[in-house]
N, C-alpha and C positions, 0 to 999 in steps of 0.2 A: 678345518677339515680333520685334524689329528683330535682335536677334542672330540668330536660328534662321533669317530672312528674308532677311539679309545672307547668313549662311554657305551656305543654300540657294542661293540666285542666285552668288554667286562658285562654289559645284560642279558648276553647269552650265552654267556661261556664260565663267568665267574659267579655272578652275586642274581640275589633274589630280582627281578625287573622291576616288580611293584614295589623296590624299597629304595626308593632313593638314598638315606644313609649309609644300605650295604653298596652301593654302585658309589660312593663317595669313597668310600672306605676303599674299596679294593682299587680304583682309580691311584689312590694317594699309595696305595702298598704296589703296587707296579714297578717305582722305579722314583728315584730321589728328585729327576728332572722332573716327572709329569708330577711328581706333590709340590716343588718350587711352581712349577707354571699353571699348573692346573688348578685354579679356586674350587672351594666349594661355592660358592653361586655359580659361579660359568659352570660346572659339573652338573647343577642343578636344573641349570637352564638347558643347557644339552640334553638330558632327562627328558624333561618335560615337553622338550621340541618331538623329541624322538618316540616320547606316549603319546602326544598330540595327533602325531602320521601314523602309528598302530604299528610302528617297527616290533614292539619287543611282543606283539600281542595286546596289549590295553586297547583296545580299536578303538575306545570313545573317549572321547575329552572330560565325559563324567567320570569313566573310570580313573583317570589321572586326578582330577581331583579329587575323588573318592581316598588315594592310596596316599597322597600328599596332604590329604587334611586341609585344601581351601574349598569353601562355596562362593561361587558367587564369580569365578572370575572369568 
């Protein structure tokens, strides 16, 4: 829940939503604890959950793939 809560709040308050990298980035610049616990996959994956449900705006799962660079999946 602290990951999905983090990554939520850094999408709309700190970094681009369509960028995963900057929502990595600002994730990891938070605070020394959430860059120890907090992976880039797990951050990545919280992303992509969170475009997938059109919390940050993405409403569609193409557009997630679109901004993430996969087809197909």
């Amino acid at each position: 829940m602290e990951l999905l809560g983090t990554v939520h709040w850094v999408m709309h308050h700190d970094a681009s939503p369509e960028n995963a990298n900057d929502v990595i980035t600002r994730v990891h610049a938070w605070s020394e604890r959430k860059r120890s616990q907090m992976k880039d996959g797990h951050i990545r994956a919280a992303w992509e959950r969170l475009c997938e449900q059109g919390w940050p705006g993405l409403a569609a799962v193409g557009d997630v793939r679109a901004a993430i660079g996969v087809e197909g999946v």
